[in-house]
VEXRO-564274 format. One line per 2 residues: number of its first residue (from 1); their letters; for each residue x negated, y, z of N, C-alpha, C. Coordinates in steps of 0.02 Angstrom, whole numbers, m for minus. Layout:
# residues N
NUM = a = X Y Z X Y Z X Y Z ~ ...
This chain:
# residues 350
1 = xx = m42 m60 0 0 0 0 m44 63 0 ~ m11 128 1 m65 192 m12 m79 205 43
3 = xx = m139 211 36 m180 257 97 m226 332 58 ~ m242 372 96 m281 423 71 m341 399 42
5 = xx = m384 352 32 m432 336 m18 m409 314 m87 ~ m353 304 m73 m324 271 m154 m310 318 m216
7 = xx = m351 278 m236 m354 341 m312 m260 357 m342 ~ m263 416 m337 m211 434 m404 m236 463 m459
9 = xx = m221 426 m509 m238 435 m578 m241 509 m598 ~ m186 535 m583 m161 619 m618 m234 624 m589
11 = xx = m240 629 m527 m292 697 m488 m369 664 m517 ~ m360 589 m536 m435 607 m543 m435 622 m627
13 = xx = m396 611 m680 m395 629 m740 m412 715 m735 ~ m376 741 m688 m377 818 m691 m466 828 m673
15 = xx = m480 791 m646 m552 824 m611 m614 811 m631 ~ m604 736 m677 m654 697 m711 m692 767 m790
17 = xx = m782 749 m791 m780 772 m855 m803 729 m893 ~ m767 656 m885 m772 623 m947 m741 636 m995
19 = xx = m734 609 m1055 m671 631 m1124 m605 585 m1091 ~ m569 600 m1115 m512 559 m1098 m468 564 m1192
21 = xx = m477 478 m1192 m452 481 m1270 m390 408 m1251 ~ m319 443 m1301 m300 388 m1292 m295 337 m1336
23 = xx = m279 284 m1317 m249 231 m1360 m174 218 m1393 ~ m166 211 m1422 m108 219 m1459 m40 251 m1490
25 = xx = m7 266 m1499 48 349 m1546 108 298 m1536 ~ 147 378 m1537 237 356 m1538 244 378 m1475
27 = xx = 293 353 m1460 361 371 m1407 313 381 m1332 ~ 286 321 m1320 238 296 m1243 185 359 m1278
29 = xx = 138 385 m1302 97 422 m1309 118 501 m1294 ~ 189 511 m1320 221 575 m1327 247 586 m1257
31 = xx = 265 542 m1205 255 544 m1136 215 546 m1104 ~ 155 538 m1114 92 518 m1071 72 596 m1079
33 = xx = 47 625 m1140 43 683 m1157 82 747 m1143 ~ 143 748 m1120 172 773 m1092 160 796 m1026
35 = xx = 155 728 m996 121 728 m904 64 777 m920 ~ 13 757 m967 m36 752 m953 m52 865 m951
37 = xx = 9 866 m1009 7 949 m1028 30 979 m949 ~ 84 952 m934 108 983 m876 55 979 m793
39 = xx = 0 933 m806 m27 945 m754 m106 974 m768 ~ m100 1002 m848 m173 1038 m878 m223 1002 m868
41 = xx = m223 934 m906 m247 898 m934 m272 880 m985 ~ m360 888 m990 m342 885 m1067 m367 828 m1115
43 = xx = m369 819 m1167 m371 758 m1213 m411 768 m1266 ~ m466 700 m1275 m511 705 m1325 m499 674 m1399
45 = xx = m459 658 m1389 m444 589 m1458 m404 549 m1449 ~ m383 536 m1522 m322 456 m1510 m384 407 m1557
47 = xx = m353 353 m1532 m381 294 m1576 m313 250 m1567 ~ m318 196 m1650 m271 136 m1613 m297 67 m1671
49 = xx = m261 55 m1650 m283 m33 m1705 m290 m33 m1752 ~ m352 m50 m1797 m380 m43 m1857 m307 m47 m1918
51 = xx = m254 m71 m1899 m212 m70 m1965 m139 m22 m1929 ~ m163 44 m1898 m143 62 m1878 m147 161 m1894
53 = xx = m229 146 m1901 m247 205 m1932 m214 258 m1995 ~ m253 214 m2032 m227 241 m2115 m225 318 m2124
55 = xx = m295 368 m2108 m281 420 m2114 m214 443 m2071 ~ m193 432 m2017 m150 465 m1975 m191 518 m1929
57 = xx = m145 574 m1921 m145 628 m1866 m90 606 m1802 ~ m107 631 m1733 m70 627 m1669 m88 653 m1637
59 = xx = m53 720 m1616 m52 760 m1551 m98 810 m1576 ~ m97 793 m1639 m154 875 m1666 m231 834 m1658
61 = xx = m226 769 m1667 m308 740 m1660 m290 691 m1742 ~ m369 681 m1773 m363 635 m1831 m355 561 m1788
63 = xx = m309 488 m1802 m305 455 m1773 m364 410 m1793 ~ m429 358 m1746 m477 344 m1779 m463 282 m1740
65 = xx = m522 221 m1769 m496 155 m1733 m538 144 m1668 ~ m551 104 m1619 m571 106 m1576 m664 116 m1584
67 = xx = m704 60 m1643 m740 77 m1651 m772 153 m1657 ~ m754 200 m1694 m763 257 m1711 m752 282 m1658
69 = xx = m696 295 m1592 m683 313 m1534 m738 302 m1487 ~ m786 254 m1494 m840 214 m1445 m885 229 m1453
71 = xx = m915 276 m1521 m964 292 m1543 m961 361 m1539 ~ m911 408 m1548 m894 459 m1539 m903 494 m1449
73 = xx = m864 441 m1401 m877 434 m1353 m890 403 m1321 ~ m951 401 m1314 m992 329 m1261 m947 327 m1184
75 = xx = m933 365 m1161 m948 366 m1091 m859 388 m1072 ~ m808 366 m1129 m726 401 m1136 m707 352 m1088
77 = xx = m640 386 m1054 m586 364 m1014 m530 355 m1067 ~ m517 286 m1074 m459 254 m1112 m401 264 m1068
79 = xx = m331 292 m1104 m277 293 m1076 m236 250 m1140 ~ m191 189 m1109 m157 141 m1137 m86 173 m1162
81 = xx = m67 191 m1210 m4 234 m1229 52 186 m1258 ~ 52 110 m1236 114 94 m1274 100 28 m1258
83 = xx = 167 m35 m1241 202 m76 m1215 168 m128 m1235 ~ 144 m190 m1214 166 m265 m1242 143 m310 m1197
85 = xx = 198 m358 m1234 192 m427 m1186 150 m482 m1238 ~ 122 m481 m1264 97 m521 m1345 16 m533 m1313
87 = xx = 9 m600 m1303 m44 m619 m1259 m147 m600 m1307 ~ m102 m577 m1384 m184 m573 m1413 m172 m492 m1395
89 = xx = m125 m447 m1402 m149 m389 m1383 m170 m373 m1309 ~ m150 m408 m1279 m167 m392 m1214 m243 m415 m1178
91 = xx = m257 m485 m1248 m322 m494 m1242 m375 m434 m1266 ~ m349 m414 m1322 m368 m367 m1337 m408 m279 m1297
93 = xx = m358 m276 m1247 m337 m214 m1204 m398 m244 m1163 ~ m394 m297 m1146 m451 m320 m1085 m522 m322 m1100
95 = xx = m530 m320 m1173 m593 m324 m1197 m617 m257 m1189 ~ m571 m222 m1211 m583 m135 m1227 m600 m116 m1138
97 = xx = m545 m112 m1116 m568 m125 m1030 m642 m137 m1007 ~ m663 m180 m1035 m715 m218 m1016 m783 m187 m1028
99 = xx = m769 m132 m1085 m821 m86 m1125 m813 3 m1081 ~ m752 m4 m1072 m737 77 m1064 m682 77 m990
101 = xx = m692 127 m976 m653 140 m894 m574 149 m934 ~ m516 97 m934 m455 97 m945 m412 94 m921
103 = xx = m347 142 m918 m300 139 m882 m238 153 m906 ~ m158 125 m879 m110 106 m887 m63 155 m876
105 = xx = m68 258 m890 m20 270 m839 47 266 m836 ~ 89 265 m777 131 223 m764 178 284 m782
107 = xx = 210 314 m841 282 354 m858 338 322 m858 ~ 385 342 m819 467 322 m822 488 302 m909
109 = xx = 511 241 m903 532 239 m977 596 272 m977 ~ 656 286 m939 699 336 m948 683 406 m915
111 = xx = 647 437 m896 621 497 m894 633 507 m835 ~ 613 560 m789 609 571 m720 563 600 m686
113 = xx = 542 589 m615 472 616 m596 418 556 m606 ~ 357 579 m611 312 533 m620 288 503 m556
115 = xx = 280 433 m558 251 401 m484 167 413 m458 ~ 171 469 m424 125 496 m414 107 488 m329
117 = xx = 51 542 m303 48 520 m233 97 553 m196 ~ 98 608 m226 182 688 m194 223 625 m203
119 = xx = 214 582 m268 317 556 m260 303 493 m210 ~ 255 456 m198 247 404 m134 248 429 m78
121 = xx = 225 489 m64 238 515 22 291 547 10 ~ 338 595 m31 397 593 m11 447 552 m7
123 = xx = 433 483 m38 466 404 m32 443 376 9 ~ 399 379 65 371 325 85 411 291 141
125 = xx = 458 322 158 511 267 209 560 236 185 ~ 564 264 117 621 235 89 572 158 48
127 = xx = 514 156 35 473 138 12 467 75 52 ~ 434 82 123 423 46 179 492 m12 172
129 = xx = 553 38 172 622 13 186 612 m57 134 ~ 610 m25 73 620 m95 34 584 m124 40
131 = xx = 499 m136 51 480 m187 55 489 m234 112 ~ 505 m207 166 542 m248 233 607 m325 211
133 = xx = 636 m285 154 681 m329 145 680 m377 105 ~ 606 m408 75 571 m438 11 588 m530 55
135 = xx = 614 m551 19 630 m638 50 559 m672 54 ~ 521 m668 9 468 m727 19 395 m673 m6
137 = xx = 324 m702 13 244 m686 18 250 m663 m70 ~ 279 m695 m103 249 m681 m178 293 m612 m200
139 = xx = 359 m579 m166 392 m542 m174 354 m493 m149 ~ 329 m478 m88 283 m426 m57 219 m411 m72
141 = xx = 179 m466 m128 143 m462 m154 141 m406 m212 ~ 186 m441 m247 214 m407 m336 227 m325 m294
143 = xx = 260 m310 m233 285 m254 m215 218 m214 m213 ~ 195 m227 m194 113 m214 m151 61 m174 m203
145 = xx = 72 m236 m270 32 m228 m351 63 m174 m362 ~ 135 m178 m366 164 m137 m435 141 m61 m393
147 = xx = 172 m55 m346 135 12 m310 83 42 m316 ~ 29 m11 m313 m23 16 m315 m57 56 m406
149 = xx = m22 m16 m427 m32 19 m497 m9 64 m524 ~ 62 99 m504 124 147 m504 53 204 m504
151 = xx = 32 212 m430 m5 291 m415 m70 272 m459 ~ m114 214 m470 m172 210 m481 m177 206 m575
153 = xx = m135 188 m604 m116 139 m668 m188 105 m682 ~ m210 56 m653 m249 m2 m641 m226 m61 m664
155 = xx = m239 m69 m737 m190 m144 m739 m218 m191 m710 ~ m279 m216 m693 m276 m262 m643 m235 m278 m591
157 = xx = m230 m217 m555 m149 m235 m504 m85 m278 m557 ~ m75 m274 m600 m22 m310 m645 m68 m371 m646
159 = xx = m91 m364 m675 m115 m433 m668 m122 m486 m622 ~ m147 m462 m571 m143 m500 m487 m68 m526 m470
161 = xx = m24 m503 m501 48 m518 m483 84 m536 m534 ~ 68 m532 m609 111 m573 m632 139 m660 m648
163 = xx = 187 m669 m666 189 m738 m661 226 m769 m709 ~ 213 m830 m743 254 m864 m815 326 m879 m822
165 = xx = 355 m849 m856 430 m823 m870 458 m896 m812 ~ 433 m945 m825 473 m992 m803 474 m993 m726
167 = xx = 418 m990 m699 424 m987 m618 455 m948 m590 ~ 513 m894 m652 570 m872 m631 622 m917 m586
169 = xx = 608 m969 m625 666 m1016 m599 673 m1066 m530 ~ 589 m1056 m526 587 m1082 m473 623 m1041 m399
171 = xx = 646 m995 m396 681 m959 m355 744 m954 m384 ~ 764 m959 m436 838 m954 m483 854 m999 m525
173 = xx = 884 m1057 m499 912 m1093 m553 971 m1078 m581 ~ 994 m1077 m633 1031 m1040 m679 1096 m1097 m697
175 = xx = 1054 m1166 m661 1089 m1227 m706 1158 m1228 m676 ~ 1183 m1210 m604 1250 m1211 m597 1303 m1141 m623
177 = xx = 1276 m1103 m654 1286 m1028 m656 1358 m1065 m700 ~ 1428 m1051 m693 1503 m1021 m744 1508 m982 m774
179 = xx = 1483 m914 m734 1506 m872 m795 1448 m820 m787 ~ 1409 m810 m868 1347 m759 m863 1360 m708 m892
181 = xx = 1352 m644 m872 1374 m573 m871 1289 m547 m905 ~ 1282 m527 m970 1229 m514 m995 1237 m433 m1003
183 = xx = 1219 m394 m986 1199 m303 m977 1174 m286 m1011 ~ 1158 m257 m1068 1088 m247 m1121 1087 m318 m1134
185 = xx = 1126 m359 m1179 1106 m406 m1212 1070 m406 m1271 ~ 1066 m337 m1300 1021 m331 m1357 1027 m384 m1419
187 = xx = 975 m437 m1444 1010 m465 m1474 1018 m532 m1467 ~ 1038 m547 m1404 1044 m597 m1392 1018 m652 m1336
189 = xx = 933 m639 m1354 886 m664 m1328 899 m706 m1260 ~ 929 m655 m1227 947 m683 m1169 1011 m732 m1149
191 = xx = 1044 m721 m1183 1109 m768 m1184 1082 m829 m1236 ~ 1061 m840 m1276 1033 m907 m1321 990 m942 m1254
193 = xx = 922 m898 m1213 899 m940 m1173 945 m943 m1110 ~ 998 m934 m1088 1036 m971 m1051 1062 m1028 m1056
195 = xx = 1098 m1006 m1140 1149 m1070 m1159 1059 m1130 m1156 ~ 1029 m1147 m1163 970 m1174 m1163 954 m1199 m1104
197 = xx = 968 m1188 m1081 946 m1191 m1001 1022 m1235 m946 ~ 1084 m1215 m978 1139 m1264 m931 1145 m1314 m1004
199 = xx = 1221 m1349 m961 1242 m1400 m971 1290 m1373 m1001 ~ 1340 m1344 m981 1400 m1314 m965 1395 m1252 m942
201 = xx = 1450 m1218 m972 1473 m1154 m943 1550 m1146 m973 ~ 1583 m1085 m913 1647 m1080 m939 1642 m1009 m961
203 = xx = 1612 m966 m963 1609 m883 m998 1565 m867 m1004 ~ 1523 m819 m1063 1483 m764 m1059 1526 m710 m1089
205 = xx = 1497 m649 m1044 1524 m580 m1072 1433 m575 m1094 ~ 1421 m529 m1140 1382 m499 m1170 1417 m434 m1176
207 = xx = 1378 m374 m1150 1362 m297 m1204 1322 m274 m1215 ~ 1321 m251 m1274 1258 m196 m1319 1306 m131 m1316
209 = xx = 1256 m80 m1308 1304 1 m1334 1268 m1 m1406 ~ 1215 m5 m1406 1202 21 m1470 1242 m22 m1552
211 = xx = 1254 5 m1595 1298 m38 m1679 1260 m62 m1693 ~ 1182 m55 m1689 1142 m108 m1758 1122 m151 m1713
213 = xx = 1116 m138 m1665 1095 m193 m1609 1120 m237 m1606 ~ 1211 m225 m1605 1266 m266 m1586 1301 m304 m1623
215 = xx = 1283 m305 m1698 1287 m302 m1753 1244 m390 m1759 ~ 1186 m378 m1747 1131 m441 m1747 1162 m474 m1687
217 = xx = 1187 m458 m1622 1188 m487 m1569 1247 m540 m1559 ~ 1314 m500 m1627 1339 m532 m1632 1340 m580 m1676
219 = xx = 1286 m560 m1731 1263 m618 m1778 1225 m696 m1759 ~ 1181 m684 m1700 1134 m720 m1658 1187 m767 m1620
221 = xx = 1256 m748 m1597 1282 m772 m1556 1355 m805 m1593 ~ 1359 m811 m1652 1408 m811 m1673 1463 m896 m1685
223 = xx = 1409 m936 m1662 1398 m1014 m1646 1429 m1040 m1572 ~ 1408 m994 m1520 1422 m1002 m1494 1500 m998 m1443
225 = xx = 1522 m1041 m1387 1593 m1060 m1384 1600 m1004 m1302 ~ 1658 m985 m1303 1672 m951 m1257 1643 m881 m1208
227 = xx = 1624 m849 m1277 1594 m794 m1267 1624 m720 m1299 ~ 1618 m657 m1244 1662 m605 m1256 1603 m551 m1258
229 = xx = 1600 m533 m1339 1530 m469 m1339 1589 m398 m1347 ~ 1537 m363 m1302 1575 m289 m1289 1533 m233 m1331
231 = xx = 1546 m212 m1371 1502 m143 m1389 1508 m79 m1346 ~ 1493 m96 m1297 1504 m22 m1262 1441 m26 m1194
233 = xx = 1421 27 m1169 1378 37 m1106 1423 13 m1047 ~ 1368 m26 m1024 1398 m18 m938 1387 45 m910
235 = xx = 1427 54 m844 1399 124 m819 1442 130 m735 ~ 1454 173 m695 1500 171 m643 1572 179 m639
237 = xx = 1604 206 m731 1645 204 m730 1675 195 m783 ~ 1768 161 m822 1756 179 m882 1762 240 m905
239 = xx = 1758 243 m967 1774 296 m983 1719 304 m1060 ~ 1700 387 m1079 1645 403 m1124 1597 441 m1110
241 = xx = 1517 397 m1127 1477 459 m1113 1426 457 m1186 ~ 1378 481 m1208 1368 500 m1250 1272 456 m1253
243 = xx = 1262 430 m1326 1218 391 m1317 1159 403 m1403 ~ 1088 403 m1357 1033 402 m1398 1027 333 m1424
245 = xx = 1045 333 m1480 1044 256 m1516 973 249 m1552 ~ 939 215 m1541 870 185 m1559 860 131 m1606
247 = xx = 912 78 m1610 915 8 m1635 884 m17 m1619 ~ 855 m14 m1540 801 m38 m1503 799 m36 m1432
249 = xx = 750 m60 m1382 750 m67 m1327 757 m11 m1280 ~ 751 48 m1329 740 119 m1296 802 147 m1319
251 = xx = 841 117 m1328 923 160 m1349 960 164 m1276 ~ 989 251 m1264 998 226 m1173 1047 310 m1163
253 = xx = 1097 281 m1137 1136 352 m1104 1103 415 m1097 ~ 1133 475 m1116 1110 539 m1119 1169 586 m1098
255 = xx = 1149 638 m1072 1192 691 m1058 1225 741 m1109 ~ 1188 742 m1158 1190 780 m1228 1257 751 m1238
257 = xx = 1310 814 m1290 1349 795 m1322 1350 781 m1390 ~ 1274 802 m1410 1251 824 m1477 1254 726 m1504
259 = xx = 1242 689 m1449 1227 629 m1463 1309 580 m1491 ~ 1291 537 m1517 1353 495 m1521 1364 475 m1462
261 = xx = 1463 475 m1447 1497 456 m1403 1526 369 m1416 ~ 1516 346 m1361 1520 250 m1341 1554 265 m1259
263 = xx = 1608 206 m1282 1630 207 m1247 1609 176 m1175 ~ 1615 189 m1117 1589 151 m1066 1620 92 m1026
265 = xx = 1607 38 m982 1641 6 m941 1596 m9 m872 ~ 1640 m19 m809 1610 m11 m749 1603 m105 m758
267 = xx = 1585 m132 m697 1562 m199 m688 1632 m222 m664 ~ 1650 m181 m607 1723 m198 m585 1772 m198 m639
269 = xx = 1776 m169 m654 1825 m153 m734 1836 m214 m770 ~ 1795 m284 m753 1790 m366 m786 1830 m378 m738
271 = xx = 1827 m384 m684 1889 m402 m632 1853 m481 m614 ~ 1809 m510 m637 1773 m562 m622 1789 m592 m557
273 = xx = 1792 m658 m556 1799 m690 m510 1787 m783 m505 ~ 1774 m796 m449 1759 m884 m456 1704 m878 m424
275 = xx = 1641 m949 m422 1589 m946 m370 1544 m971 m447 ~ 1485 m936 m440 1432 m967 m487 1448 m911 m524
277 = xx = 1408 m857 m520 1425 m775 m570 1371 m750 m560 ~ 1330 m751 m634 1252 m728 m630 1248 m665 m682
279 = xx = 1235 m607 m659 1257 m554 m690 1167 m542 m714 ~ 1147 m501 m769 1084 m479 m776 1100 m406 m808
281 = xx = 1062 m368 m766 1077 m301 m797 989 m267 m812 ~ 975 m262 m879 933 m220 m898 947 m176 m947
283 = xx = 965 m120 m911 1008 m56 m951 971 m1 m977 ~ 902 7 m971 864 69 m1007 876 141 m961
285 = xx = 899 121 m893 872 161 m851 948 193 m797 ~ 994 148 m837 1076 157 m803 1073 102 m751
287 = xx = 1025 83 m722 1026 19 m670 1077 50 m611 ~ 1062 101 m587 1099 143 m521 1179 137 m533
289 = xx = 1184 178 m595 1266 169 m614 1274 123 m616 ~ 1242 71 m642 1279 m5 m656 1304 m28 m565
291 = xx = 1271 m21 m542 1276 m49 m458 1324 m19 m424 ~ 1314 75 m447 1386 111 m415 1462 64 m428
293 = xx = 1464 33 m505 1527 46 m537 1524 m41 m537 ~ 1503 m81 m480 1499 m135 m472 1513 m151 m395
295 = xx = 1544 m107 m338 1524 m119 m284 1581 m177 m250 ~ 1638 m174 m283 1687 m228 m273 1662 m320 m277
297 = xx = 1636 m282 m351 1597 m373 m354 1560 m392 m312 ~ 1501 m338 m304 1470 m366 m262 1480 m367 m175
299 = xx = 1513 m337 m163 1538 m339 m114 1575 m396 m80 ~ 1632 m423 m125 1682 m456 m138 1677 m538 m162
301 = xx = 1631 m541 m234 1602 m593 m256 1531 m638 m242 ~ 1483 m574 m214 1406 m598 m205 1384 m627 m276
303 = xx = 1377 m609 m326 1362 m628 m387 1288 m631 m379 ~ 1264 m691 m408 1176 m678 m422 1169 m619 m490
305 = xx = 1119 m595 m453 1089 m540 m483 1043 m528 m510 ~ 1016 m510 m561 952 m500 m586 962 m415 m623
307 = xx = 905 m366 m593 911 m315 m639 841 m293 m645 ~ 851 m250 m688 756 m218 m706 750 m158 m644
309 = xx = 689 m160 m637 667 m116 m610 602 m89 m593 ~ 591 m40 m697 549 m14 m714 597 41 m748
311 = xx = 628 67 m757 662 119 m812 635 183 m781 ~ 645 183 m705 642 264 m667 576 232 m604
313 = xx = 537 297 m587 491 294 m541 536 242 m482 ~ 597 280 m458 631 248 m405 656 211 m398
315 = xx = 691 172 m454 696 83 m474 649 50 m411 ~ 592 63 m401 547 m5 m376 582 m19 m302
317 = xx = 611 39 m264 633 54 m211 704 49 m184 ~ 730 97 m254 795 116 m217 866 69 m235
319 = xx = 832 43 m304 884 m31 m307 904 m88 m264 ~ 845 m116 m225 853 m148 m162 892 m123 m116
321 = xx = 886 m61 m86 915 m20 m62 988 m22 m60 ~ 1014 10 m123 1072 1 m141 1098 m57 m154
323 = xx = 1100 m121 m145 1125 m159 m184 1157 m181 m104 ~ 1080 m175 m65 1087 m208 21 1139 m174 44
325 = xx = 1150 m109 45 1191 m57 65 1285 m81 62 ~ 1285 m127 4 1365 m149 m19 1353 m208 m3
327 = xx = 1311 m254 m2 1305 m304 35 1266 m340 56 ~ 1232 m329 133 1167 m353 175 1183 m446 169
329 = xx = 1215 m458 124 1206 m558 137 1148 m567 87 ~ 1121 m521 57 1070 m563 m25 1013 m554 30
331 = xx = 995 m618 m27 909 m620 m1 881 m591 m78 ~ 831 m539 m59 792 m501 m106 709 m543 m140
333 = xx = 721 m544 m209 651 m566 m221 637 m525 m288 ~ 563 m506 m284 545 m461 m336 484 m502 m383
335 = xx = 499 m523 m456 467 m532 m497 421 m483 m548 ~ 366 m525 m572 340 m459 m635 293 m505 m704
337 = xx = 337 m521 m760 305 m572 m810 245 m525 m829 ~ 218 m554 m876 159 m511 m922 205 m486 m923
339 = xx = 154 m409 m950 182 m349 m991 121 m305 m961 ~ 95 m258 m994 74 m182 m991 120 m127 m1007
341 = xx = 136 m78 m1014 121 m90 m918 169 m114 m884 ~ 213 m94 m824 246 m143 m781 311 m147 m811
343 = xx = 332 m157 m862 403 m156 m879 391 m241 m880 ~ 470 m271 m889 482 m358 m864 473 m356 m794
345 = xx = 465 m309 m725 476 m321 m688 559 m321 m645 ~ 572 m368 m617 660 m387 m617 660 m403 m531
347 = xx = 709 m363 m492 751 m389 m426 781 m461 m443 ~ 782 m501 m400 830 m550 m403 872 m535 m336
349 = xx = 931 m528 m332 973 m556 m267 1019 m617 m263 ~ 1004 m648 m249 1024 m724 m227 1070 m736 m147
């Protein structure tokens, strides 16, 4: 956990006069850069993967490949600007690591404050709180990593704690689950490896908000028997709110009206009921609402639970929190598969 020797990234990027060049463009880069403007930070270069280049510009720098970045700057601080779980890139990242001082920093994928050391000491009881309530050694572990890597972005801390999709199960067996409630089913993925995994089942609900998403999701799923796909967002209530469509993992509720309007539905709003109800919610950063506009079920039903909690700095914390708050019977366990940086990390309540 943090103590005053523990590096935070921001303060030593601000203070260092090494170069600081990053790795990779798009969406994760145009955030990092952002932080990095707002805390007068500044930046020497992009580089990214040799078939990546092609004469590209980013951020007002020519984009060059790592070689040329290494030679340019012997002695650069690598900052990691973008997602994966794909075991040769990540081999990859470790090699580069291995040459140059590299780091992971940790930006809200739905936007927010950044997990910094200001945002750990003004969290830190609420912080303390959730990890108190972690069921088993490997849950307080992963808690322990992701933290540390949150203020430090050290992927080694990820590393120390992650674990193979499957030893999910060893805390969650899925095999008696009736009826599976998929949240961000995207296209599918997750409901094919369920049906995979039982014998039997008597329902899946699936929703996507996003059309092209939902479009494939219902193409992916279209075989299968006793299943109800929703095109609409979960959220706390029904109703309409207005949505950044991506056709991708990053498509996610907005306040803007400028955006297209989708319609919404709360969790309660299914009216769900019976024993064996395994809900998974990974919503792109609506995890909170989903739980507001769920408090009957869970209250009422005790549904197993699985949700993400990487979208917002306060996910790591305040989801436990809340979930305990509507009902202190779950036992809490916190997972984290590969991935750079910590996204695939998931609450279970059981």
């Amino acid at each position: 956990m943090y103590n005053k020797d523990m590096k935070d990234l921001w303060n030593y990027l601000k203070e260092t006069n090494k170069p600081i060049v990053l790795y990779g463009m798009g969406d994760g880069a145009d955030k990092i850069i952002s932080v990095l403007n707002s805390k007068k930070i500044k930046i020497s270069g992009v580089f990214a993967s040799d078939n990546f280049v092609r004469n590209k510009t980013f951020g007002g720098f020519p984009v060059t490949n790592y070689k040329t970045a290494k030679a340019t700057f012997p002695d650069m601080i690598v900052l990691l600007c973008f997602g994966t779980a794909l075991p040769d890139v990540i081999n990859n990242i470790k090699n580069i690591a291995s040459e140059c001082e590299l780091y992971a920093p940790d930006v809200p994928v739905s936007g927010g404050p950044v997990f910094d050391a200001d945002f750990y000491k003004e969290n830190e009881d609420k912080i303390n709180s959730a990890r108190k309530v972690l069921a088993d050694s490997v849950s307080i572990k992963t808690f322990d990593s992701i933290i540390e890597y949150k203020l430090s972005g050290d992927i080694n801390k990820l590393f120390s704690c992650e674990i193979a999709n499957e030893e999910i199960y060893d805390i969650f067996d899925v095999k008696g689950t009736k009826c599976f409630v998929d949240l961000g089913a995207y296209r599918g993925d997750t409901v094919i490896d369920f049906v995979n995994r039982v014998e039997t089942y008597d329902r899946i609900i699936a929703a996507e908000p996003d059309e092209k998403t939902f479009a494939k999701l219902k193409k992916n799923t279209e075989n299968l028997k006793n299943i109800t796909l929703i095109n609409a967002a979960v959220s706390d209530k029904t109703g309409v709110m207005y949505f950044d469509k991506k056709a991708s993992r990053g498509s996610h509720l907005v306040k803007s009206e400028s955006e297209k309007s989708i319609p919404t539905f709360s969790l309660d709003s299914l009216g769900l009921f019976g024993d064996n109800v395994y809900i998974k919610a990974d919503i792109e950063g609506a995890e909170a609402d989903f739980i507001n506009g769920a408090k009957d079920t869970i209250k009422n039903l005790k549904p197993s639970i699985r949700i993400a909690a990487y979208h917002k700095s306060e996910d790591i914390f305040s989801i436990p929190l809340k979930v305990l708050a509507i009902n202190p019977d779950y036992k809490v366990y916190l997972r984290h598969n590969p991935c750079l940086p910590a996204w695939d990390t998931d609450y279970f309540f059981l």
